[in-house]
C-alpha positions as CSV (number, residue, x, y, z in Angstrom):
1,X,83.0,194.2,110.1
2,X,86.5,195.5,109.9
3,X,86.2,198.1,107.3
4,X,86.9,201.5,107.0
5,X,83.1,202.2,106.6
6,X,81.7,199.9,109.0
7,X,84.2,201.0,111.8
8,X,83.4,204.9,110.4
9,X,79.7,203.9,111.3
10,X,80.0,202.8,114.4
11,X,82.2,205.9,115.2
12,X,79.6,208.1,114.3
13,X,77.2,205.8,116.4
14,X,79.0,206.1,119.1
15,X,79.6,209.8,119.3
16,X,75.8,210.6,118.6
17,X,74.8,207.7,122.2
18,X,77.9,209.0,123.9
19,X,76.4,212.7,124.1
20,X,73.0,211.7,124.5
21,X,73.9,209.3,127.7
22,X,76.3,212.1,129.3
23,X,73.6,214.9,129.0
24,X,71.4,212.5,131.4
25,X,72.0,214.4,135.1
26,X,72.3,211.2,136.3
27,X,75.3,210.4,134.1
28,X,78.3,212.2,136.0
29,X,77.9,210.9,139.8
30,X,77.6,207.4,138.4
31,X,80.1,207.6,135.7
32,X,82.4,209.2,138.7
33,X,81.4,206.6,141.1
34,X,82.1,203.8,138.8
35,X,85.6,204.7,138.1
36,X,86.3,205.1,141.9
37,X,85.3,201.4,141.9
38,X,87.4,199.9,139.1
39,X,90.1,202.2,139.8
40,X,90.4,201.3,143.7
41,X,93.4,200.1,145.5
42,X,91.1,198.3,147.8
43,X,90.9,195.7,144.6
44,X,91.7,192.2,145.5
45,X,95.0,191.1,144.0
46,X,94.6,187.8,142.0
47,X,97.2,185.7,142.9
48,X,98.9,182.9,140.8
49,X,101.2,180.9,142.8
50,X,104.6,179.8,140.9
51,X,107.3,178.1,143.2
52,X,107.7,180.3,146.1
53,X,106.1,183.3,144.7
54,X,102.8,184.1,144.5
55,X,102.7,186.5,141.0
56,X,100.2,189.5,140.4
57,X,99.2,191.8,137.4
58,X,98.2,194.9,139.3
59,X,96.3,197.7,137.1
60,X,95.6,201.1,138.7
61,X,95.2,204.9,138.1
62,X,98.8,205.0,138.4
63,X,99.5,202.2,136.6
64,X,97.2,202.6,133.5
65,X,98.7,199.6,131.5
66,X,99.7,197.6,135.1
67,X,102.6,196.0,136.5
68,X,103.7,192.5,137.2
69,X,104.8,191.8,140.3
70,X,105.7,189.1,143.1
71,X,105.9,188.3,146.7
72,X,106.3,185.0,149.0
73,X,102.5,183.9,150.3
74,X,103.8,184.2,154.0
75,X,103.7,188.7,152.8
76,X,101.1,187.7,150.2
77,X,98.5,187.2,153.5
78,X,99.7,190.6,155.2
79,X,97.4,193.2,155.0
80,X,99.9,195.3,153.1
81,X,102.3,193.2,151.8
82,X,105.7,194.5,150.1
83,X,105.8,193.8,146.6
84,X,109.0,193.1,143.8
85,X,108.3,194.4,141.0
86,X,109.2,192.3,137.9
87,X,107.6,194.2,134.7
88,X,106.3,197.8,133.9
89,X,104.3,197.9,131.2
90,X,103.6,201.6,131.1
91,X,107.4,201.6,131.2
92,X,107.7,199.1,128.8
93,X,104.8,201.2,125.8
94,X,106.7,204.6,126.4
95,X,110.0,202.5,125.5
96,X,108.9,201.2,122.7
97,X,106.0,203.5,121.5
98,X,103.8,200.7,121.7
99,X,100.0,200.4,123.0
100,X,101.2,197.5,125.2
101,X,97.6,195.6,126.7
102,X,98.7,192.7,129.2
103,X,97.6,189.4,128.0
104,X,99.6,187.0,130.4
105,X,102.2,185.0,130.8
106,X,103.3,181.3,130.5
107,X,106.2,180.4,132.7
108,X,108.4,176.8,132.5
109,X,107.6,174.8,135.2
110,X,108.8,174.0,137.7
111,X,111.7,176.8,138.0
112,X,109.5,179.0,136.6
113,X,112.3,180.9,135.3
114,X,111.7,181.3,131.3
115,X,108.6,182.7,130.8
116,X,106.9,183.7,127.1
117,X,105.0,187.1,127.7
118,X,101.7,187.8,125.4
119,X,101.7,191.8,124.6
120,X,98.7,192.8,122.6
121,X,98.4,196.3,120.4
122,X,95.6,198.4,121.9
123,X,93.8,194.2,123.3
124,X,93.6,192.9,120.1
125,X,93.0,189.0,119.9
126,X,96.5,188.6,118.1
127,X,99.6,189.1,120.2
128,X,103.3,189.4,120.2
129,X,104.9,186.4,122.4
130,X,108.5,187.4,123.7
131,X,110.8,185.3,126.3
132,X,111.2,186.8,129.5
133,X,113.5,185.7,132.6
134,X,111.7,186.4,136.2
135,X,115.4,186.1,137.3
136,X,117.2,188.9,135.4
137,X,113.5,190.6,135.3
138,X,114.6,191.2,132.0
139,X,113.5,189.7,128.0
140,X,116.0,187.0,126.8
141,X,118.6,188.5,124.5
142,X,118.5,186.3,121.4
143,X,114.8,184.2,123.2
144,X,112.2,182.8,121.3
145,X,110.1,185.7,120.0
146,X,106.9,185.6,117.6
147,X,105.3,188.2,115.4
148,X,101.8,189.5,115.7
149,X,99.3,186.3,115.2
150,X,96.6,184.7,117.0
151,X,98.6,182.1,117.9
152,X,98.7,179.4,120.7
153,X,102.0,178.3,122.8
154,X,102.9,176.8,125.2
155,X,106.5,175.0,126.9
156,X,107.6,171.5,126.1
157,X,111.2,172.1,127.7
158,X,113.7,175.2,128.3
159,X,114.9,174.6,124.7
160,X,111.7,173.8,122.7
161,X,108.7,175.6,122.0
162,X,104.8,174.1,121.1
163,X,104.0,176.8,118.8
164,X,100.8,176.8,116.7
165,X,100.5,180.7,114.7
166,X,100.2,181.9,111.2
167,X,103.2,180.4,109.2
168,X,101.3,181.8,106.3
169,X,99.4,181.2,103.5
170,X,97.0,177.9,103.8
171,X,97.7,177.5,107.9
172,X,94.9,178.4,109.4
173,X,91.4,177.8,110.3
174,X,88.2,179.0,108.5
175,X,88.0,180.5,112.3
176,X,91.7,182.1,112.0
177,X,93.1,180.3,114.5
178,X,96.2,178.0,113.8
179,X,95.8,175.0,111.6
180,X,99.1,173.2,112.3
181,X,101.4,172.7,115.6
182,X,105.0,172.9,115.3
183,X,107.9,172.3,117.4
184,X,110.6,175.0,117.3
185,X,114.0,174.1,119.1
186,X,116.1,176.9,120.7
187,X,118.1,179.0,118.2
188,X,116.8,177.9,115.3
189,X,114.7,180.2,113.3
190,X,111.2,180.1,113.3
191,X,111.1,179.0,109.5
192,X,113.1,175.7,110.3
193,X,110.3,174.5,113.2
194,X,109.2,170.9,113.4
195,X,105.4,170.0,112.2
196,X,104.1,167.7,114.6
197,X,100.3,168.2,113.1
198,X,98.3,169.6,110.4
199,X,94.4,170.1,110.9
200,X,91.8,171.0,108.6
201,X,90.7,174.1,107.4
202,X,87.3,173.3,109.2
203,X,88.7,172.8,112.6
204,X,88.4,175.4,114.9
205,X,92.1,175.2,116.1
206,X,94.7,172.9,116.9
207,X,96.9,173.1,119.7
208,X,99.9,171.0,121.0
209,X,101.0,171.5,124.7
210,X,102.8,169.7,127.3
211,X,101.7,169.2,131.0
212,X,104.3,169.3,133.4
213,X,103.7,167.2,136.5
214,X,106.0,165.6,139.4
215,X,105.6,162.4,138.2
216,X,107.0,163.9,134.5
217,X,105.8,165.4,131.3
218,X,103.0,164.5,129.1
219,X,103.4,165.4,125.4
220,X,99.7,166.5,123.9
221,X,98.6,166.9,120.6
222,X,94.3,168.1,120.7
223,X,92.4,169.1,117.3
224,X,89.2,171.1,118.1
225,X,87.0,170.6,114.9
226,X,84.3,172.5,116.8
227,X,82.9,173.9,120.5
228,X,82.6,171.4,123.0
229,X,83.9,168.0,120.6
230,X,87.9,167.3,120.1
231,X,90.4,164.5,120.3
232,X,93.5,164.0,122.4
233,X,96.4,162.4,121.4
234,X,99.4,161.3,123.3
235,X,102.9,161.5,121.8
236,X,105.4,159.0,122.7
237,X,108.6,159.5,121.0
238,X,107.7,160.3,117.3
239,X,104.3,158.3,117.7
240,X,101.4,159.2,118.5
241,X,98.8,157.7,120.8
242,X,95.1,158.7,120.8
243,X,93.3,158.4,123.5
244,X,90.2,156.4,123.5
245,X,88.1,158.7,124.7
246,X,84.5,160.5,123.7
247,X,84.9,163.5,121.0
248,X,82.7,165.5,123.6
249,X,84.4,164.4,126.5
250,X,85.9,167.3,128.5
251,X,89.8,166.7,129.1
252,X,91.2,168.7,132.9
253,X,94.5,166.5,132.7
254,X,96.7,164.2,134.4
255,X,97.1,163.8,138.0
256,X,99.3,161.8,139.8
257,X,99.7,159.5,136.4
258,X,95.9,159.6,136.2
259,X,93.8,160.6,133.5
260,X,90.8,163.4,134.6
261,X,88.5,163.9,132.3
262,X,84.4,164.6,132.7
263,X,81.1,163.4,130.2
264,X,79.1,165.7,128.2
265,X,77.1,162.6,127.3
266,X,76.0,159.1,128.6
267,X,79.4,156.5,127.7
268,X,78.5,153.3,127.7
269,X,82.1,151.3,127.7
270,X,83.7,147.7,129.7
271,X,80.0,146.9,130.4
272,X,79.1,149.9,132.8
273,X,77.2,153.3,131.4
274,X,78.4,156.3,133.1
275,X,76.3,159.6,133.2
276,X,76.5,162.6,131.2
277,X,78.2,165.2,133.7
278,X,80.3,162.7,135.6
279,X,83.9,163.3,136.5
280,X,85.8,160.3,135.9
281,X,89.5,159.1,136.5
282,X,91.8,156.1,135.6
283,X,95.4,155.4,135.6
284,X,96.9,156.6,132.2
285,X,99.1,153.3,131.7
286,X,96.1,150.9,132.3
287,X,94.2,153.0,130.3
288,X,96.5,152.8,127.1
289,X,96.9,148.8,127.7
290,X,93.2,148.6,127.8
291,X,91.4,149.2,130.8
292,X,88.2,150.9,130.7
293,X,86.8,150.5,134.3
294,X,86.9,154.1,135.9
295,X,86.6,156.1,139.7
296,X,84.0,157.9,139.4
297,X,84.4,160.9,141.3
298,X,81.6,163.0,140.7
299,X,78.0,161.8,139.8
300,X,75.7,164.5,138.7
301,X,71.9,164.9,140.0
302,X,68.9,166.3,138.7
303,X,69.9,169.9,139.7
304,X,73.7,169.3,140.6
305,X,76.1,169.7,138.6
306,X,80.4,169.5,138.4
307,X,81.6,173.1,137.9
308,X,85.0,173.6,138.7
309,X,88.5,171.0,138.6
310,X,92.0,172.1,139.8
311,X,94.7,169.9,141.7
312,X,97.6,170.3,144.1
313,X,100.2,168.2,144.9
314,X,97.9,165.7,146.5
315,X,94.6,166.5,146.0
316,X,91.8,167.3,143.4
317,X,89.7,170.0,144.2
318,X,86.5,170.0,142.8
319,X,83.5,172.3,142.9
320,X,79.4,172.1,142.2
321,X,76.9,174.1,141.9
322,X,73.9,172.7,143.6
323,X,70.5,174.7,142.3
324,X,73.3,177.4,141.0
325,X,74.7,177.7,145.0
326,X,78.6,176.6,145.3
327,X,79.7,173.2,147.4
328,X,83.5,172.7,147.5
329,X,85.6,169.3,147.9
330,X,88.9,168.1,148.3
331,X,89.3,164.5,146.8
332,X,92.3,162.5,147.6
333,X,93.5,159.1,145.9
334,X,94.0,156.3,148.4
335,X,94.7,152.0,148.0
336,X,91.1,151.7,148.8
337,X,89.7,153.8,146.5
338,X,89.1,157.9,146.5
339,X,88.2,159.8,149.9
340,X,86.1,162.9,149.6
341,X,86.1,166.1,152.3
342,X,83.7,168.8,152.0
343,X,85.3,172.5,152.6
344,X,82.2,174.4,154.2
345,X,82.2,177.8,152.8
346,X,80.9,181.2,154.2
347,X,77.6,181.3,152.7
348,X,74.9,179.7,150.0
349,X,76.6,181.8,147.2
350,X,79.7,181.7,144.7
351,X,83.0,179.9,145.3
352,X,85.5,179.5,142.8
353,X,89.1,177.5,142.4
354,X,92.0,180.2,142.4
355,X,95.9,179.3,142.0
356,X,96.8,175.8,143.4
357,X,100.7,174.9,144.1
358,X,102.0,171.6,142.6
359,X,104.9,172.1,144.8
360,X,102.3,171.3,148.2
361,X,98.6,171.1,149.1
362,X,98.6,175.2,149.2
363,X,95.4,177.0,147.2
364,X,93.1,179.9,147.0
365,X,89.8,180.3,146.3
366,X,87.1,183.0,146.3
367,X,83.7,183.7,148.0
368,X,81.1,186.1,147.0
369,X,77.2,186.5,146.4
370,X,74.8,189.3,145.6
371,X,75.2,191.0,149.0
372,X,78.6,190.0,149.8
373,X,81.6,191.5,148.5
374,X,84.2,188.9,147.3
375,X,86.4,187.2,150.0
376,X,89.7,185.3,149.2
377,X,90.7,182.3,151.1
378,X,93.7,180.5,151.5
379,X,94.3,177.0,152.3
380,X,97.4,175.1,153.5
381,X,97.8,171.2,153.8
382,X,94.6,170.1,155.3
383,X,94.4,173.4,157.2
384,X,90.7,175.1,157.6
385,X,90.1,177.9,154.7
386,X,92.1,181.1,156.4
387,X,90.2,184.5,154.6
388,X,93.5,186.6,153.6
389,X,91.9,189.4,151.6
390,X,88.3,191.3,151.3
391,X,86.8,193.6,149.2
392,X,85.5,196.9,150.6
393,X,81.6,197.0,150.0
394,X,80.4,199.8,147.6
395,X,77.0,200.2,149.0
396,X,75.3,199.5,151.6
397,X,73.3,196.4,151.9
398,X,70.4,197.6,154.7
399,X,67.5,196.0,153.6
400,X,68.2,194.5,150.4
401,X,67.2,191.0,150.3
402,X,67.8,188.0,147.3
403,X,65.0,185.3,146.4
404,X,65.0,182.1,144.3
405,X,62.4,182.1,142.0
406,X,60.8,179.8,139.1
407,X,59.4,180.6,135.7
408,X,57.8,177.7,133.8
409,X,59.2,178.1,130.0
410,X,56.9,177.3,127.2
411,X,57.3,173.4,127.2
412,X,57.4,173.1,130.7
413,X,60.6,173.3,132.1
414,X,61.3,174.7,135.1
415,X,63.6,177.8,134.7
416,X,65.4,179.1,138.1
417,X,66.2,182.8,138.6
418,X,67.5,185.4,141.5
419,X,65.6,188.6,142.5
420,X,68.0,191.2,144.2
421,X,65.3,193.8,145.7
422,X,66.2,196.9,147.0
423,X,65.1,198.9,150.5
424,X,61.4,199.5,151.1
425,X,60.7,197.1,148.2
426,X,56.9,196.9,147.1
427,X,55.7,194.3,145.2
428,X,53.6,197.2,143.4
429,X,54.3,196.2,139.8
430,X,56.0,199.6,139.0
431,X,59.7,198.7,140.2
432,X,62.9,199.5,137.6
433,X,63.3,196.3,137.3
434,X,66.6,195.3,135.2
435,X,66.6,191.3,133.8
436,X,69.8,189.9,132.6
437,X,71.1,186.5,131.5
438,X,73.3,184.6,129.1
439,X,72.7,181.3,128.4
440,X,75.4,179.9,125.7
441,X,78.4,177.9,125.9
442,X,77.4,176.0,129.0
443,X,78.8,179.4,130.6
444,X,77.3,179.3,134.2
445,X,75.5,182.7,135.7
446,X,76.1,182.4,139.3
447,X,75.9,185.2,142.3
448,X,78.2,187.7,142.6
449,X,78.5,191.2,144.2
450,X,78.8,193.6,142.0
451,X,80.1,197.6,143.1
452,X,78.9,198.4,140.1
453,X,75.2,197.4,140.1
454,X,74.7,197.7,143.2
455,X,75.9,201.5,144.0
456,X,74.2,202.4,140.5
457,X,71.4,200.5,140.5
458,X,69.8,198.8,143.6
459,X,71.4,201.4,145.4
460,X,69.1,203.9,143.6
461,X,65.9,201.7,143.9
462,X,66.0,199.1,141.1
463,X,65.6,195.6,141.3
464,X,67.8,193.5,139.8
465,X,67.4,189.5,138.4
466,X,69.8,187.5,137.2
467,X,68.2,183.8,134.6
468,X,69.4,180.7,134.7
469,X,68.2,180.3,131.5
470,X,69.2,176.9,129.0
471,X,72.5,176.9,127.3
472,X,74.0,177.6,130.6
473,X,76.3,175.1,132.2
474,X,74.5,175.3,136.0
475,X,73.1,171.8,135.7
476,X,75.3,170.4,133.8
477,X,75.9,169.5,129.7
478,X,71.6,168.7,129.6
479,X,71.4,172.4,130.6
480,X,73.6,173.5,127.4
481,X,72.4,170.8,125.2
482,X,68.6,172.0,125.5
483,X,69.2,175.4,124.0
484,X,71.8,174.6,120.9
485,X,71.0,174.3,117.3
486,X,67.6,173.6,116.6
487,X,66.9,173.8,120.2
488,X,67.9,177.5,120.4
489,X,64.1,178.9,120.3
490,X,64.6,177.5,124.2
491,X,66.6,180.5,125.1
492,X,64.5,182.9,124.1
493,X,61.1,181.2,125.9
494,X,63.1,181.1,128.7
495,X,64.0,184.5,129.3
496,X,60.5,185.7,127.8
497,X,58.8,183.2,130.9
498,X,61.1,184.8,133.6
499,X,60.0,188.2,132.3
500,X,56.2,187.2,132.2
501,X,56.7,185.5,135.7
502,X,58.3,188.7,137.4
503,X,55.2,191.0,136.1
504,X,52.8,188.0,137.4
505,X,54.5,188.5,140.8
506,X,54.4,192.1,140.3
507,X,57.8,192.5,140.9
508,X,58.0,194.8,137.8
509,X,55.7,195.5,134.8
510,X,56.5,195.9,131.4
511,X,56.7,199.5,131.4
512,X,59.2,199.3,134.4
513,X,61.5,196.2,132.6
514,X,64.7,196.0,130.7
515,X,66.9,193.4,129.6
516,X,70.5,194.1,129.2
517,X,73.4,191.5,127.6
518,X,76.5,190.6,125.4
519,X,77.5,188.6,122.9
520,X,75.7,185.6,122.8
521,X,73.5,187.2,125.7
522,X,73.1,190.3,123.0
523,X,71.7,188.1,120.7
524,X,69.4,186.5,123.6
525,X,68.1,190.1,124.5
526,X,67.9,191.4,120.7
527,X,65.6,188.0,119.9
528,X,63.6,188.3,122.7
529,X,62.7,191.8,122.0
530,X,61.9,191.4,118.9
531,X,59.7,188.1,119.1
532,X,57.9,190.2,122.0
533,X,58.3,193.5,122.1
534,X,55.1,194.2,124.4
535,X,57.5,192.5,127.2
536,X,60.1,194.8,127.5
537,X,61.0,198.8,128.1
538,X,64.3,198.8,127.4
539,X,67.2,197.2,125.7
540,X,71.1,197.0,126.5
541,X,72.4,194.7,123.7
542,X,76.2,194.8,123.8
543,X,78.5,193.6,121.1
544,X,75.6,191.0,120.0
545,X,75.6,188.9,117.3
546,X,71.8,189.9,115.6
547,X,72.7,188.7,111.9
548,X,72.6,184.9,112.0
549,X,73.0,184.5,108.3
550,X,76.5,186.5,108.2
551,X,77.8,186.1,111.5
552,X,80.1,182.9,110.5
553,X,81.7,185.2,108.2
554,X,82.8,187.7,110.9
555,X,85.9,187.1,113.1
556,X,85.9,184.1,114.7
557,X,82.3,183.4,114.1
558,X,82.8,180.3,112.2
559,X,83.7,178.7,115.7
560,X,80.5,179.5,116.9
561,X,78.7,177.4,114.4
562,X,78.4,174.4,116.4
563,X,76.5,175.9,118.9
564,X,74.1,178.2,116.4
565,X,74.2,176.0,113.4
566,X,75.5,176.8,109.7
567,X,73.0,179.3,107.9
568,X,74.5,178.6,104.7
569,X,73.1,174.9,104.8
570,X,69.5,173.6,105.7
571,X,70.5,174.7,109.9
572,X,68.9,178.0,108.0
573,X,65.7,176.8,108.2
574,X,65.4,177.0,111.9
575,X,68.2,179.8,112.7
576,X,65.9,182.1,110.3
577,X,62.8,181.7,112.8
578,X,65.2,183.6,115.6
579,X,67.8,185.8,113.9
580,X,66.8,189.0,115.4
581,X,68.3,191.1,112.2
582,X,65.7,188.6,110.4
583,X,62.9,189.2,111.9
């Protein structure tokens, strides 16, 4: 997929749509309009709060490759607040003739101070990790530094780094991630680091990390042998604790000396079964001496589902997505058991966590849905969510409205979608119609504004649906679960029934419908084209995977294999009934 001719090919590709799409009249004021939007300064900054500052990595027209920058949250809420600049990357590529892309950074808790910057060449998936100091703003003479790798990092202390890379030959994954986790000490060379671990060539990655709490630091060794199934292991000293939990349990971490972790499956354990998409907690010392009686904190229902964990100094935060609409919750630990606060939001549409402060109860999250641009709240202690920035809208919403729809799928199920309709909307069946969805990963598609869509499509007349199709996560592991492997055919009759549901309501027809997606949801759209192509108008399938017999050869495609199946076993017996490049 690398190769000098494939990449040639794709060139040539690329040119031929390129002139073909700007020759459209249409093409300029959109294309113009678009980069107004991504371009703005009216942009939310996402904050990340560390100690007193809150950080920022600001991209702009002026600031092509961005900056990193800081303020105090008291300036953070201004309307203009006064930034300190900490790190020019333009700066930093003209320096260094480099094609610097910003790939974030991971800063020592709880100074924050010593911080290991990821710089990739031109966004590659491999970076370069250097040591930076937020103090002297500038990289530490003589810091830890690592070469060009997909690699994964992280701090244990200010003198010792978790480092997982490629030490070459024979460490890594089939995947090309890092098969072994070492521990390299401060001012030692790379080639003299500690191995802690060794995987297999089969696992997807390993990774060793620490988590850095108030109450002290947890040492973590987890192995990832594929998507979605791993195990955790504690180290104490030069031992190394496992922790007795399921392989597809979902790990968040340790609050407050407890363990967090949620079910992706039923767990039957100390004579009680809890439910698959639960959010469980216990106390990490009576856990290791045996206890396996657990708070539950979050039980799942038949079409709500656990989407979102974070903590602060005293609370969990939690939020669920109740028929695909966002509900969020403070939870707070208590001699009596767990107390639980709901944190009304603006609207029935999309909240999600932000940066949360170990430091104090501080944290933002954001609020959007189709019609609303996105909103970001801050909230301090047990203070009343305070909105402290807001996007500009880019179109005008006049008499666009959003509807909750069901398609029945072809065994049954009950498949829920949104209809976004534009002004003076006719149910005529000759709408533009434009159907998208993803439905892999237990990746959740929820409401969201979009300048984008909205200015360049319902703006101009088109309708616009978003499915929440299976292999989605918006009701919960099930909602995954029903689509993978074998069970994959799901995803396509999904998407086919919302499409054959819209023309019944005459929404659109299917000379007025088009599917558009990526990656996994460019394999959803290529399929469903191709098993019915009488459905559909038009196609946007962007970078898709379409040849399910090679695609575990290709990059990190071997990863994927747990949720697709291995086509070079018997799995090809039902992955060759779908693979669009098949059929």
């Amino acid at each position: 997929v690398e190769s000098e001719k494939a990449l040639a090919w794709a060139q040539a590709k690329s040119a031929a749509d390129t002139a073909e799409l700007e020759a459209v009249p249409e093409f300029a004021p959109i294309h113009a309009r678009l980069l107004e939007i991504y371009t703005s300064r009216d942009r939310i900054p996402t904050p990340e709060i560390m100690g007193p500052w809150v950080y920022n990595f600001w991209r702009d027209a002026e600031h092509v490759r961005g900056i990193w920058r800081r303020t105090f949250l008291s300036e953070f809420a201004k309307e203009s607040p006064s930034w300190d600049l900490v790190l020019d990357l333009d700066a930093l590529a003209a320096a260094e003739g480099e094609n610097w892309v910003w790939k974030g950074a991971d800063c020592l808790e709880p100074e924050h101070r010593r911080c290991m910057i990821s710089l990739s060449r031109g966004g590659a998936d491999a970076t370069v990790e250097r040591e930076f100091d937020t103090v002297t703003k500038t990289f530490v003479d003589g810091g830890f530094v690592l070469a060009e790798a997909k690699q994964q990092i992280d701090w244990r202390d200010e003198a010792t780094l978790w480092v997982g890379t490629d030490f070459g030959e024979g460490s890594l994954t089939a995947s090309g991630y890092a098969r072994i986790a070492k521990m390299w000490r401060r001012g030692t060379p790379l080639a003299e680091a500690v191995t802690v671990f060794e995987g297999s060539v089969d696992d997807v990655f390993i990774i060793a990390s620490s988590e850095h709490t108030p109450e002290g630091r947890y040492d973590l060794v987890t192995v990832i042998p594929e998507f979605f199934r791993g195990t955790t292991s504690l180290r104490l000293g030069e031992r190394m604790v496992k922790l007795d939990l399921p392989d597809d349990a979902n790990l968040f971490g340790i609050f407050k000396d407890r363990l967090l972790f949620s079910l992706r499956s039923d767990w039957a354990v100390g004579g009680t079964t809890y439910p698959q998409g639960a959010l469980l907690a216990v106390d990490l010392d009576d856990f290791l001496a045996g206890r396996r009686s657990f708070d539950m904190l979050f039980a799942p229902s038949e079409r709500v589902s656990l989407d979102e964990v974070a903590s602060t100094a005293n609370h969990v935060l939690i939020t669920t997505l109740d028929n695909v609409r966002s509900r969020l919750y403070r939870l707070t630990p208590g001699d009596s058991g767990w107390s639980q606060e709901e944190i009304a939001l603006p609207g029935l549409g999309t909240a999600s966590l932000g940066s949360t402060s170990d430091a104090d109860d501080s944290f933002f999250f954001s609020y959007t849905d189709f019609l609303t641009p996105e909103s970001l709240y801050l909230v301090r202690g047990g203070e009343t969510p305070r909105q402290v920035k807001a996007s500009p809208a880019w179109f005008s919403s006049e008499g666009m409205t959003v509807a909750q729809h069901e398609a029945t799928s072809k065994d049954g199920t009950k498949i829920p979608y949104f209809v976004v309709t534009p002004k003076g909307f006719v149910a005529n069946g000759a709408n533009p119609t434009l159907l998208t969805a993803y439905g892999g990963f237990e990746v959740s598609q929820v409401p969201r504004y979009s300048g984008a869509a909205g200015s360049a499509w319902l703006a101009r007349g088109g309708v616009y649906v978003l499915a929440n199709i299976r292999g989605g996560g918006e009701f919960g592991p099930r909602w995954h679960q029903a689509a993978m492997r074998e069970k994959h055919q799901n995803n396509f009759d999904d998407l086919i029934a919302v499409a054959e549901d819209l023309i019944a309501r005459e929404i659109t027809s299917p000379a007025h419908l088009g599917i558009v997606g990526g990656s996994q949801g460019g394999l959803l759209v290529n399929g469903s084209f191709v098993q019915r192509p009488d459905l559909f108008k038009a196609v946007i399938s962007a970078v898709p995977l379409a040849d399910m017999k090679r695609y575990n050869q290709l990059l990190a495609g071997a990863s994927w294999m747990a949720e697709y199946g291995n086509p070079d076993t018997a799995d090809w017996e039902f992955m060759k009934l779908w693979s669009p490049y098949q059929n």
